[in-house]
C-alpha positions in Angstrom: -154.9 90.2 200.4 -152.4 88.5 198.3 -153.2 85.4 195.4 -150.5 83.2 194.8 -150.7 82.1 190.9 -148.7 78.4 190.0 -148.8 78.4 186.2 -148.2 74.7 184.5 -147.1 75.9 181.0 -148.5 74.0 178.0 -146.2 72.0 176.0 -146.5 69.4 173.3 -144.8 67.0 175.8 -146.4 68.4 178.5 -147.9 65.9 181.1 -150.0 66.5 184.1 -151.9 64.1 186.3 -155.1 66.1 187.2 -156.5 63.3 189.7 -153.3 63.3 191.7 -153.2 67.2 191.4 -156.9 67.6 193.1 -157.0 64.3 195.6 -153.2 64.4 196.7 -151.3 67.6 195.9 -154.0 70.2 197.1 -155.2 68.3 200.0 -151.2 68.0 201.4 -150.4 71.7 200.7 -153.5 72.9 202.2 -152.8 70.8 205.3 -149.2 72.1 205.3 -149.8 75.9 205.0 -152.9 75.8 207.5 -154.5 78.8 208.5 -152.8 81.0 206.6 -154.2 79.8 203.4 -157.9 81.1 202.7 -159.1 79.8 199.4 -157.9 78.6 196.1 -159.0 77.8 192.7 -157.6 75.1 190.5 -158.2 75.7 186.2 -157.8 73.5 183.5 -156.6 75.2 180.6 -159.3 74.6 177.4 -158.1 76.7 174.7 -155.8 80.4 173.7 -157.7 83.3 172.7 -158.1 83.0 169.3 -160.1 79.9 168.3 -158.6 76.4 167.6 -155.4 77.6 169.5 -153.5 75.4 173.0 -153.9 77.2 176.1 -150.8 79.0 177.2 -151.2 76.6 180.7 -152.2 73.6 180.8 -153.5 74.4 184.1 -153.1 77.3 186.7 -153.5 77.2 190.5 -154.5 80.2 192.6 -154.1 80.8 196.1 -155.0 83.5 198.3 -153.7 84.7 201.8 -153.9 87.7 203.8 -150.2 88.9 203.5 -147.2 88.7 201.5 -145.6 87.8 205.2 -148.2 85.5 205.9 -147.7 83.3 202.7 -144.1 83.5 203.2 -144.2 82.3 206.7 -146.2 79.1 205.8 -144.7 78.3 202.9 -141.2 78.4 203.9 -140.8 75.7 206.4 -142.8 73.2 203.9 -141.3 74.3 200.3 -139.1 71.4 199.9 -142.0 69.2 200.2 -144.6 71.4 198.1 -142.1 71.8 195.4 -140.2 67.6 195.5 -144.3 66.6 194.9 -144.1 68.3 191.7 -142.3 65.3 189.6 -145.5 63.1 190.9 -148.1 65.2 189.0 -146.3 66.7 185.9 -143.2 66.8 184.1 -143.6 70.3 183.6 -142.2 73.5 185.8 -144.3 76.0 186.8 -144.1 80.2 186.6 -145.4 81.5 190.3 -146.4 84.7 190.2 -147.5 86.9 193.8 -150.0 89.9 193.0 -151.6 91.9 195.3 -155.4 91.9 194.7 -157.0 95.0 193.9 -160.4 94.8 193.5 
């Protein structure tokens, strides 16, 4: 199993339109990668470690699928449309990380 993490750094300028993120953005990329997808998680960053500090991300988005290959095989044919919906919901870019899960 393999998580997909989409990172939205934190920023003084940094803009992001949660609604749009959780009724429009999620609901088209799920419908785009289909099957392949089995769960995510969307966070809202609150706070950094130490108290009174931003978050690092204002929010992170993490996605899970059974392979690397499997991921890669959804994704591809639909990245130009997961990645031009960005500009709608932030003005930030994301970090995207791919981990194997371990436990």
């Amino acid at each position: 199993m393999i998580k997909v993490s989409v990172l939205y750094p934190n920023g003084a300028d940094s803009k992001f339109d949660m609604n749009y993120y959780l009724t429009k953005h999620i609901p088209m990329v799920k419908q785009k990668l289909g099957t392949a997808w089995k769960s995510v998680t969307v966070e809202e960053g609150i706070s950094g470690g130490v108290p009174g500090a931003a978050a690092a991300y204002v929010v992170t988005a993490h996605l899970s699928f059974d392979s690397l290959d499997s991921f890669q095989s959804a994704f591809g044919p639909h990245a130009a449309a997961i990645m031009g919906d960005i500009p709608n919901y932030t003005n930030t870019q994301p970090t995207v990380q791919i981990s194997q899960i371990k436990l």
